[in-house]
C-alpha positions, -999 to +999 in steps of 0.1 A: -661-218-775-690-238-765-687-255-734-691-297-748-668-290-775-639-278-750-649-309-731-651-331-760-612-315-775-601-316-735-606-349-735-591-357-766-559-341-753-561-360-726-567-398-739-537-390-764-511-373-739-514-393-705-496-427-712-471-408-740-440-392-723-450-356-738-472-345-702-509-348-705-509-320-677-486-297-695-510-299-725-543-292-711-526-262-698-511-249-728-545-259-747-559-229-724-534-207-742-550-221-776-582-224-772-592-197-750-606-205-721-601-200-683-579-229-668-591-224-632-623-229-640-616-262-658-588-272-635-609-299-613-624-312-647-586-318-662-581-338-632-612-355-633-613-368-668-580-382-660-600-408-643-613-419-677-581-426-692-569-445-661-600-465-668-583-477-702-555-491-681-579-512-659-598-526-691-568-531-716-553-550-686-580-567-669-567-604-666-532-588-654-552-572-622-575-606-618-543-625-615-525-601-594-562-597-575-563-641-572-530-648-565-527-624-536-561-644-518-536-676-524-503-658-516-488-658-546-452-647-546-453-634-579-486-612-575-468-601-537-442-589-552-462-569-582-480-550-552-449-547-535-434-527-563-466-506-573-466-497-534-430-483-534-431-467-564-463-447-552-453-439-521-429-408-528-459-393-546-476-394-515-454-381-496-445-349-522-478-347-532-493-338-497-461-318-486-456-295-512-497-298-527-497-256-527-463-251-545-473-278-570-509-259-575-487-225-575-472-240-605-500-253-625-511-215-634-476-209-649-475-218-683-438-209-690-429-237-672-445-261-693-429-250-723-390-253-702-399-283-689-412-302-725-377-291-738-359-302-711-378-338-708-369-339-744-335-337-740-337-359-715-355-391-729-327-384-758-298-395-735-317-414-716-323-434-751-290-433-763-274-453-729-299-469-724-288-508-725-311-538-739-321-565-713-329-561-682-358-572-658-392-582-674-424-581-662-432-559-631-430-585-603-392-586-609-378-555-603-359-554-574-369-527-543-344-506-551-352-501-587-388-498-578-385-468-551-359-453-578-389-453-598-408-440-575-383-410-570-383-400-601-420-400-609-423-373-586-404-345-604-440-347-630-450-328-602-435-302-623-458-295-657-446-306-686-423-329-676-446-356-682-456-385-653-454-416-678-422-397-696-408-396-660-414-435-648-409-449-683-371-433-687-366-436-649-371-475-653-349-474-686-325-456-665-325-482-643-322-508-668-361-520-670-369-534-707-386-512-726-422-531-729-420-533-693-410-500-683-439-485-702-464-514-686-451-503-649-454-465-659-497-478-664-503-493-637-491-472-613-507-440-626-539-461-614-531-456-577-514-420-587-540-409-603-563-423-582-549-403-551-544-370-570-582-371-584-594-380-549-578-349-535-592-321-558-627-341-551-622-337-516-607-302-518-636-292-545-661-312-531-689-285-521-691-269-556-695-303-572-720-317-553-742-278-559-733-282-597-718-247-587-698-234-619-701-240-660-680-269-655-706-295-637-711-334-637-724-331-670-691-316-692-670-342-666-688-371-681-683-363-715-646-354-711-646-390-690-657-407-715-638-393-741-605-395-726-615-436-720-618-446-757-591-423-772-565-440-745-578-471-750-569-466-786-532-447-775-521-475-749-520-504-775-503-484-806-478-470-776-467-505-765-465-516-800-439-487-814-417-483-781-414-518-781-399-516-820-390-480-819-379-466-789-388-432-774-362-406-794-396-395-818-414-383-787-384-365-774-383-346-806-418-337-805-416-325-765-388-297-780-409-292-810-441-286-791-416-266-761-401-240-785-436-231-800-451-229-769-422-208-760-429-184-794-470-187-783-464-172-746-441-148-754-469-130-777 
């Protein structure tokens, strides 16, 4: 396949997948399987591009960070307490992410596991749905310490692929007994400092063969993928809000099983 269509169709996947509980990670991996390519190759680029769709966070929710940003030079309470909870919630990632960074990369080139794991999230977000209560805290500055470290906790088993980092923050709130609308707004904004971290990592780690242009993946393909990933998660984040807030999540958790069983009768080929 030629090399800017896989970039255009990788970022694609990942613009639609990152902020939907169905693992943007787990699908770039299985789109491998699909469309034929070598995943190590393109594993810094699926990363990278990443960056583009955290970009749609930061836009979408530009007066949100300006307020937080402004009230924080006055001492806000309100815009403490917002960083306080972003800050607790990423921590664990932190601390699991560098601990155990080689048996998370150990993972990422085994497929099977993203078919087990979209099954089992599936299941998951369907009891997690049906106890589920309505109510609960709104907006992000009010969740307690506990429920925002809880969060935090739980984000870290998308460690795993296919279980989904959004999928596992977004239930873990509802879990907790976050509102819907705001346990999907939390799960944004803090894949900007997750995401953040991860992608500065692999630059780091990867850092002599993108500065050489070494590889068919260069500056170039990242770019488009970037920029691709931006507008179609611009377009995702707003529908997203919109249905869960109506909806619920029980359509995604069908799709993960959906999407797990065929990936299941794809590998076994």
């Amino acid at each position: 396949m030629d090399l800017t269509l896989t970039a255009i169709l990788l970022g694609i996947v990942e613009g639609l997948t990152e902020f939907i509980p169905v693992s943007s990670t787990g699908h770039l991996m299985l789109a491998s399987e699909i469309f034929g390519y070598d995943a190590a190759t393109w594993k810094v680029f699926n990363v990278l591009i990443q960056l583009g769709a955290i970009l749609a966070v930061v836009v979408l929710y530009w007066r949100t960070f300006w307020a937080v940003g402004m009230g924080l030079l006055k001492g806000e309470r309100l815009s403490l307490l917002f960083v306080r909870n972003l800050l607790l919630a990423f921590l664990p990632a932190v601390i699991v992410g560098l601990a155990l960074k080689h048996q998370i990369d150990a993972m990422l080139e085994t497929p099977i596991i993203v078919a087990w794991a979209l099954i089992g999230g599936g299941i998951a977000i369907l009891a997690v749905e049906r106890m589920a209560k309505p109510g609960g805290p709104s907006g992000v500055a009010q969740l307690s310490v506990k429920t925002a470290l809880g969060i935090g906790l739980l984000q870290c088993l998308s460690m795993i692929p296919g279980v989904s980092r959004s999928g596992a923050t977004i239930m873990g709130a509802l879990a907790l007994g976050v509102e819907r609308r705001t346990a999907a707004e939390f799960s944004f904004f803090l894949a900007v400092p997750t995401m953040l971290g991860a992608s500065t990592l692999e630059i780091l780690d990867n850092r002599d063969a993108l500065m050489s242009g070494a590889g068919p993946v260069g500056w170039g393909l990242i770019a488009v993928g970037f920029l691709v990933s931006f507008v179609v998660a611009l377009a995702v984040i707003k529908a997203f809000v919109a249905y869960v807030s109506r909806r619920g999540f029980a359509p995604f958790a069908w799709y993960r099983i959906v999407a797990g069983v065929a990936a299941l009768v794809l590998l076994s080929r």
